[in-house]
N, C-alpha and C positions, 0 to 999 in steps of 0.2 A: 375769690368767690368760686362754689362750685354749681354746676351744672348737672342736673338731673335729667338721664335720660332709658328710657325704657322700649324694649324693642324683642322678637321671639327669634331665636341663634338658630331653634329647631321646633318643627311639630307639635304644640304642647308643651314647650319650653319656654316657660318667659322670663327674660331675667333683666334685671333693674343694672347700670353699670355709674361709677360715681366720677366724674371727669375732674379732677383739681389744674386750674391754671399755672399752676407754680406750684415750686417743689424741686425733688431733686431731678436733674435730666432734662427739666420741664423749658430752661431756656440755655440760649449761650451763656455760658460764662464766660466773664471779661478778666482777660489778666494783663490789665496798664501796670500797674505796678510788680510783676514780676516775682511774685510770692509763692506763686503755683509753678512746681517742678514737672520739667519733661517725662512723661513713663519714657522713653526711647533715649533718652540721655539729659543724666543731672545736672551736666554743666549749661543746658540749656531751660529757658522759659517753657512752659506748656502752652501750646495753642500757637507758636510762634513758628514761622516759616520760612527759610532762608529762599531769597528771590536772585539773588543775584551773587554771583561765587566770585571769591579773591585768592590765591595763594598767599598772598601775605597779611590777608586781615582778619580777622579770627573775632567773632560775638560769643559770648558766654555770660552767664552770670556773676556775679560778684558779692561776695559776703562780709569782703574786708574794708568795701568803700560802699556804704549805702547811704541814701538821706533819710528813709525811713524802714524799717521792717529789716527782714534778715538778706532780701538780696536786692541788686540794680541788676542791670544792664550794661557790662561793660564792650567799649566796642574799641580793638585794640590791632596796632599793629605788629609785628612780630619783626621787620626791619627795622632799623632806626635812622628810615629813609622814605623821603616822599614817592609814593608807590601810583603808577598812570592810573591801575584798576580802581572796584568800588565793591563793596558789599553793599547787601541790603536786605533786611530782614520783615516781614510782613505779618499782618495779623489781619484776618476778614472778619468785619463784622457783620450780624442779621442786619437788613437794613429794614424789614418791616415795620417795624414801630417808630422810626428814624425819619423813613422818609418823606421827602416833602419838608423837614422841620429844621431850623438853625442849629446846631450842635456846638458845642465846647469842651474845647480837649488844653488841660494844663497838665504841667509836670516842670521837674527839675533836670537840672544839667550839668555836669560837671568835666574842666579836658583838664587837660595835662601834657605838658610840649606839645601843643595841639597845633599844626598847620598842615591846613585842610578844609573840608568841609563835611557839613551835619545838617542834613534837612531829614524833619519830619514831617509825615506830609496825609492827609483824609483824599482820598480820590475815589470817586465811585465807576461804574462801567462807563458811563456817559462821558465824563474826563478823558478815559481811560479810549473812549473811541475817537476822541477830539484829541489826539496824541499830549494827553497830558494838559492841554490846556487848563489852566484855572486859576482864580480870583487869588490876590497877592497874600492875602487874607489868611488863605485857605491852608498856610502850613508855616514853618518856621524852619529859618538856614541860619547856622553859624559858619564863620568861616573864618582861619587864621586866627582862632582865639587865644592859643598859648596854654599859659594857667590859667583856670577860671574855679573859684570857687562854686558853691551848690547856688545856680541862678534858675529862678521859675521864670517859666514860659506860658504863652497861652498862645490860642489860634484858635477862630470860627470856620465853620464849614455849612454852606445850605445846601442839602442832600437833597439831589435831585430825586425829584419827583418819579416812579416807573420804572426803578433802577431794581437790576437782580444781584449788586454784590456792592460791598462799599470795603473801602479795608483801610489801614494804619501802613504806610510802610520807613522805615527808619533806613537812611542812605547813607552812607559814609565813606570816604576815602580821605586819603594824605598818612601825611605823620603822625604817631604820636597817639594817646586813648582821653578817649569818651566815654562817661558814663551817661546816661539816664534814668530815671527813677520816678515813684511815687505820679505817672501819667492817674488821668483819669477823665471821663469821659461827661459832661452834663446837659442834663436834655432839659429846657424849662429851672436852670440854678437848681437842679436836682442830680446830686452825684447818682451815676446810671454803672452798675455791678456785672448787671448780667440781662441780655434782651431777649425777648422772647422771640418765637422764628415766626409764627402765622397765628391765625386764628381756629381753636380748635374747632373739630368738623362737629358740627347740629347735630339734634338726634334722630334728624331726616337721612341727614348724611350718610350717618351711622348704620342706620338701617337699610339704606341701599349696598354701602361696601359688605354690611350683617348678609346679606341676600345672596349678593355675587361671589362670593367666597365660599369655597370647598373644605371641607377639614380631610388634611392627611395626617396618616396613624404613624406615618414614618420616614425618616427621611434615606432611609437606608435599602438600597437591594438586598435581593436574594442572596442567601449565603449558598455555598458549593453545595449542591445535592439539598439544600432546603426546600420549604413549602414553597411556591408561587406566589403571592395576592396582590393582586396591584389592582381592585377594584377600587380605589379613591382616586386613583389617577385617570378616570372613564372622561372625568371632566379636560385634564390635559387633552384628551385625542376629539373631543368634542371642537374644542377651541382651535386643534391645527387645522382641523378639516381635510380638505387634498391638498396641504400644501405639498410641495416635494423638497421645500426648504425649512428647516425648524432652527430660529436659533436659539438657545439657553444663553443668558447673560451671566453676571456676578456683578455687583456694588464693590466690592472687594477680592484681591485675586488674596490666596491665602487662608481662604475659610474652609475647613473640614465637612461643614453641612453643606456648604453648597457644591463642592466634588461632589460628596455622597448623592446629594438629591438628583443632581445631574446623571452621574452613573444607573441610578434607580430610573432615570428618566429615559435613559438611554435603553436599559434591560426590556421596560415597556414598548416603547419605540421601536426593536427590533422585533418585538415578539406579537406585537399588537398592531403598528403602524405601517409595518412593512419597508422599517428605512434600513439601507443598505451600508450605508458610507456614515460613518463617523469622521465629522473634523472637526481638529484643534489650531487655536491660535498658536501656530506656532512654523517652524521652519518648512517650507513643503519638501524639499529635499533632505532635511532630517526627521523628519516625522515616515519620509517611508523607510526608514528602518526598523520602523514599529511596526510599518503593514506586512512588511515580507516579514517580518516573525508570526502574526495574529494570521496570516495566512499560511506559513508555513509551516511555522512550528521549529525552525530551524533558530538556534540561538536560544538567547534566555532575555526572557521579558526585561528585565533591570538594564543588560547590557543596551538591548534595542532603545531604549529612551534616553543614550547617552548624548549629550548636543544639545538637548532643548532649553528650551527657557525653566532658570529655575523656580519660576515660580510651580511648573508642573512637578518638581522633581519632590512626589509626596506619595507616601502608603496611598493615598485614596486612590490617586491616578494610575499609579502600580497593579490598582487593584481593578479598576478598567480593564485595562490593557490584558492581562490575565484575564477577565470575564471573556472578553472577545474572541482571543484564543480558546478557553473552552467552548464558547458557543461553537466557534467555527471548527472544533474537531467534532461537535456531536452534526453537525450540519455541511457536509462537504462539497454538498452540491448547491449550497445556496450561505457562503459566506458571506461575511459582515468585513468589512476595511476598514483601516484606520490611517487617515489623512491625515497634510496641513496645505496652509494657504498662504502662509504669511512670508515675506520677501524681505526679511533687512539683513539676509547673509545674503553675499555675493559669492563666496568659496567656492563651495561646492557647484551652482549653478555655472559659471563662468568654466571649471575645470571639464566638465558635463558636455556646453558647450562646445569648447577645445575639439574634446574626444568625439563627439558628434562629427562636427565637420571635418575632421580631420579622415573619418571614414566616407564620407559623401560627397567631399571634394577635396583632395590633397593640394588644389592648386591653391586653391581659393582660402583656405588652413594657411597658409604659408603665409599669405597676404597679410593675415587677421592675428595670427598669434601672438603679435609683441604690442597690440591695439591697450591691450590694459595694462601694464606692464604699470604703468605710475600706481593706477588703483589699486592693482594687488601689492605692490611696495605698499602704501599709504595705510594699509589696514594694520590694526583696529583705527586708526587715527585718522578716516579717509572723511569725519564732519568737519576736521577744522582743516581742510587743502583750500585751495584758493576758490572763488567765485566763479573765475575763469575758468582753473582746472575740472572742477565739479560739472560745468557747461560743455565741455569736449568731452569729455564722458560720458554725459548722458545725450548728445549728440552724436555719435560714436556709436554707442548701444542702440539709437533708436534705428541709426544706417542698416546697421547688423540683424534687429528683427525685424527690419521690414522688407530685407534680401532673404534671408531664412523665411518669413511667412510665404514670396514670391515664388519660390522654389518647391514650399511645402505640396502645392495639388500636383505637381508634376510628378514628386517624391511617391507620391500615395497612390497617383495613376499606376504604378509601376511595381506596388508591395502584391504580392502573395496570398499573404495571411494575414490574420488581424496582430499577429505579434508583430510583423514590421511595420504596417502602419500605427501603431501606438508607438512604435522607437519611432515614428519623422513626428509623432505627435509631439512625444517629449520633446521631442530635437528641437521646438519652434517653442515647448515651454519655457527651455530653458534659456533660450533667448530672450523672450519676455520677464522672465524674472529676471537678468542682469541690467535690461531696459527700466524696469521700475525700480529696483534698488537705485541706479544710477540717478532716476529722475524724483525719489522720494528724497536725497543727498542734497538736491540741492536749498533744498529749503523742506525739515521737515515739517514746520511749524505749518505748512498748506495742508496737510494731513490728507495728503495723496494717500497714503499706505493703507487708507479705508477702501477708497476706488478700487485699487492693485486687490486687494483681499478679495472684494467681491467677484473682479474679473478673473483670478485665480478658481472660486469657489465654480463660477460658471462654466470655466473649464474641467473642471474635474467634471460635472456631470453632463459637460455635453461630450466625452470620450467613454460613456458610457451609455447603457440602453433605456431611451425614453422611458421617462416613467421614474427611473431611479430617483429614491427619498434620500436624502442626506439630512443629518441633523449638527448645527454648529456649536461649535464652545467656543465665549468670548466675553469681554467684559459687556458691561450693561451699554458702555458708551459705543461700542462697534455692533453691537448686534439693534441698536435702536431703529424704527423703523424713521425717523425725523420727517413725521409729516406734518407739518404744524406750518402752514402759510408764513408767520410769522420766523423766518430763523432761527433769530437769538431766543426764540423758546423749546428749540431742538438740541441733543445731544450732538457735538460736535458741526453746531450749528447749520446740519440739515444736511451733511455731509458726511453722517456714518456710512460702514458698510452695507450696514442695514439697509439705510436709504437709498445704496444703490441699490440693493435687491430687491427692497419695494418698489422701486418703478420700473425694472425690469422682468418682474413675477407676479406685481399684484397683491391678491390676494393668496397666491400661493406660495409667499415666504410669510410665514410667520413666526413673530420676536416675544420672548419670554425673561423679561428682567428676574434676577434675585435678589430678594431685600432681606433684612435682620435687622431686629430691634436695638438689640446689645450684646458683649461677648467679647469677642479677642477674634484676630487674625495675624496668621504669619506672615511676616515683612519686612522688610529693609529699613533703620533704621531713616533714612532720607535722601535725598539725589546724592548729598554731597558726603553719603557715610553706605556703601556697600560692602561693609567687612565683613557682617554677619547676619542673622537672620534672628528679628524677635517676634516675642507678643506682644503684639499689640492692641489697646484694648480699644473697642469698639463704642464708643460714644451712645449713650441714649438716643432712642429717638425722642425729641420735642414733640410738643402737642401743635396740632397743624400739620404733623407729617404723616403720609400714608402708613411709613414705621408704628408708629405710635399708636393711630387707629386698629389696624392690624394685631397690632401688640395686643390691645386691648379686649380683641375676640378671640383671640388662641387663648388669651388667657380667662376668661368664662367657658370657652368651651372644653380649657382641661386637653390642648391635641399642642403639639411642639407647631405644626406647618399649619399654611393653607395657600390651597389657590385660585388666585382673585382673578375673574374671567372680566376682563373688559372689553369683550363684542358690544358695542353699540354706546361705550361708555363716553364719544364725543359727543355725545347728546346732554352730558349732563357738563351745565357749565361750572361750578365749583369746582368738579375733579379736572377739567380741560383749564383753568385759572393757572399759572407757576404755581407750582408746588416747590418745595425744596426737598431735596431729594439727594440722599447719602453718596459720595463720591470717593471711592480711594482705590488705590491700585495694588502694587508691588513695593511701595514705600507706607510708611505708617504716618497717618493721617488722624490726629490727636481728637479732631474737631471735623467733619466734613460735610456739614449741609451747608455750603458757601453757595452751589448749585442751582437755578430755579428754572423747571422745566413742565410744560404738558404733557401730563404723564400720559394720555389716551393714544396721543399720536405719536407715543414712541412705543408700546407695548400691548401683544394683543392679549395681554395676561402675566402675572408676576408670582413668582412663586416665593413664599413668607415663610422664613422661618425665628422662628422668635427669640432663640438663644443660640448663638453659634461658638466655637472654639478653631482653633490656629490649626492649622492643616499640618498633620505628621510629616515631619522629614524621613526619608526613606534612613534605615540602619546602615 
């Protein structure tokens, strides 16, 4: 059924826009049966996601054993030996039209020397916070079957009521291979294909997101010696107001538009905003070897960005870092920085460290120097050391910064100049970084490393002169502001870095998500495959998603971007409802609105671009 709605984009402009419920992009699509091929890799299903990793047991498709169509699901071991480990492989589904209602999931099954076990299993978040609990009902376990010809299965599931994810996951360990096939899924004895995500937004809707949205002419900076115009961005420096904190997010690291628009955002920012300090997610002690080049000039921009996260290592960011330094050679008395914040190298901080104390007290060096001595052996490998080990560690680290903090105002009574009070400054950072590397180890899954980012970021401007504007880059989920009462309707459930800066700033940190309709981004093909770097392509948005609205006025209005100002937007409660809202990172993310969040109370504004491409690898 379609929906007719009509509403004026501009002035004197009125334009009628035609909404179809379905169609292509328009819902999830369901691959139970395994027909639809991975873009990231053919030996695997599309939409499917490995949860749980084995070296001896290996999922893939199969062409040679099927019950129906051209491929199964086989899930096999590569020993010819019962193995302690498990795989497990997952599929989320929309659960909007779902929930609340009985469901029915059948399919076939087929092993072969099979001893072991095989549970397939529907579990929503609710389960999923009741450690699994759930009705016997609710999934189906083979075990120690041997040979088994092609046998159907069935299982119910009632899908809880309020639920923001529901998913499929197929479990496996022991001897010997598994197949599966021809699943499928039925709501009301109604085979169910493909489910929609939400309910498209009214033409009420439409007309307020039609309102609060900017159109930009570009997503791209100034070229070298180019014109200036960044008047569509008037609306960005409206919306930060005085913050002294800005952060720019991404939905996906790896997109080309969203460097670009960032680096465009940044060019304004320093030219219009008065922000001084640029920071990245990324190493803080490898990231200043970017600043003393953008500051000095000394080196070559390429070299300087050696060490960081690949996901920066792209023409666009390249081309940053170069902006910077030209700014800062035409401007010498009032340059621009280029920072980091982020803590999960110990190397260099800890060596830093060393060298620190070893000049400020040779006794007390002595004492301290063979303290890490297991940690720096244990690297890259220091997640999987023992519970205990990981415990003396960051026990150990916290003795160490809070003897170094003790000593710091004595330090400082005693400096000169401001160059050697910034060395006892460092001196006590670089303790705190070894301190939260060690205490983010022990459990990263607490996502400490959001905390440590912001207490990082507020160091960097409190060693500087009041006032200083910093602007961050970060994904959508660290720069969220998560103010939403409710938690589990926050990014990182209320516990971004964002959200510490919002209650330590106020109003004057303000977060800037980046969204895209559809397109490609560079990434990894999956946790358990970093060999190389693809495109990967970007999923439609569904109707019900900001995406998709969005989409829908860049494209009558004929502009690639815009941007959505949501000052005062927790007033309106449809947009404050979960939304589902795109989610992928540094790995490729086939399908990603599993996600459902308050978009008002994580963003004071989102910057849309409607068609994006995979972010250049540098030559």
């Amino acid at each position: 059924m379609a929906a007719h709605f009509t509403y004026r984009m501009a002035p004197g402009v009125l334009v009628c826009f035609l909404l179809f419920n379905n169609g292509i992009g328009a819902q999830q699509v369901l691959n139970m049966d395994f027909e639809k091929v991975s873009s990231k890799n053919v030996t695997q299903p599309w939409g499917w996601e490995p949860d749980i990793f084995s070296p001896d047991l290996v999922t893939s498709l199969d062409s040679a054993m099927t019950h129906h169509g051209k491929y199964s699901l086989a899930l096999k071991n590569k020993v010819d030996a019962v193995t302690s480990g498990a795989q497990a492989i997952v599929f989320y589904l929309e659960p909007y039209s779902i929930t609340g209602k009985t469901v029915k999931f059948e399919g076939w099954v087929r092993s072969e020397n099979f001893e072991g076990s095989l549970v397939i299993k529907l579990e929503d978040d609710k389960d999923f916070l009741q450690a699994g609990i759930a009705a016997a009902n609710d999934s189906v376990k083979f075990q120690k079957t041997g040979n088994l010809e092609w046998r159907k299965f069935t299982f119910f599931k009632k899908i809880s009521p309020g639920i923001n994810w529901t998913r499929l996951i197929v479990t496996h360990s022991g001897k010997g291979n598994v197949w599966i096939d021809d699943m499928a899924l039925y709501v009301a004895s109604k085979k169910i294909t493909a489910l929609p995500v939400a309910i498209p937004f009214t033409r009420q809707q439409m007309n307020w997101l039609n309102t609060a949205s900017s159109s930009l002419t570009s997503v791209d900076a100034s070229k070298q010696g180019g014109a200036y115009s960044y008047n569509d961005l008037e609306k960005f420096k409206k919306i930060a107001g005085d913050a002294l904190i800005i952060g720019l997010g991404e939905a996906t690291h790896g997109t080309s538009e969203f460097f670009r628009m960032k680096h465009r955002a940044v060019e304004y920012a320093v030219k219009e905003m008065g922000v001084r300090v640029f920071g990245i997610e990324d190493h803080q002690l490898i990231v200043e070897n970017v600043n003393r080049y953008v500051l000095s000039g000394k080196g070559d921009a390429r070299k300087s960005m050696y060490g960081m996260f690949g996901v920066w290592d792209s023409e666009e960011v390249l081309n940053l870092v170069k902006w910077v330094r030209s700014y800062n050679e035409q401007h010498p008395d009032d340059m621009v920085e280029f920072v980091g914040y982020d803590m999960q190298s110990v190397n260099q901080p800890l060596d830093s460290l060393y060298s620190f104390w070893l000049k400020m007290d040779t006794v007390f060096f002595a004492s301290i120097k063979n303290l890490f001595t297991d940690l720096k052996k244990n690297l890259p490998a220091v997640y999987s050391a023992t519970d205990s080990m990981k415990q003396v560690w960051s026990t150990d680290a916290k003795r160490l910064l809070d003897l170094t903090l003790q000593k710091k105002q004595g330090w400082l009574a005693k400096c000169n100049n401001k160059n050697d009070s910034l060395y006892i400054e460092w001196g006590a950072q670089y303790a705190r970084l070894v301190q939260q590397f060690a205490r983010e180890n022990i459990n990263p899954m607490a996502l400490y490393r959001d905390e440590a980012m912001a207490e990082n970021i507020s160091w960097i401007l409190s060693i500087r002169k009041p006032g200083t504007k910093i602007l961050i880059w970060a994904h959508d989920v660290h720069i969220s502001r998560g103010e939403h009462p409710e938690r589990e309707l926050n990014y990182h459930h209320g516990i971004s870095m964002g959200s510490w800066l919002a209650k330590k700033y106020g109003t004057r940190y303000k977060a800037f998500g980046l969204a895209t309709y559809t397109g490609a981004y560079r990434a990894y093909p999956g946790y358990d495959d970093y060999s190389h770097w693809m495109s990967c392509p970007v999923y439609p948005g569904p109707p019900g998603t900001l995406d998709f609205a969005l989409h829908k006025i860049t494209e009558k209005r004929k502009v690639p971007a815009l941007l959505l100002d949501l000052t005062n937007s927790r007033q309106q409660k449809w947009l404050s409802t979960p939304l589902p809202v795109r989610f992928a990172n540094h790995v490729c993310y086939e399908y990603a609105y599993w996600t459902r969040f308050s978009v008002p109370y994580q963003f004071d504004g989102i910057f849309f671009i409607d068609k994006t491409n995979p972010a250049k690898q540098i030559k």
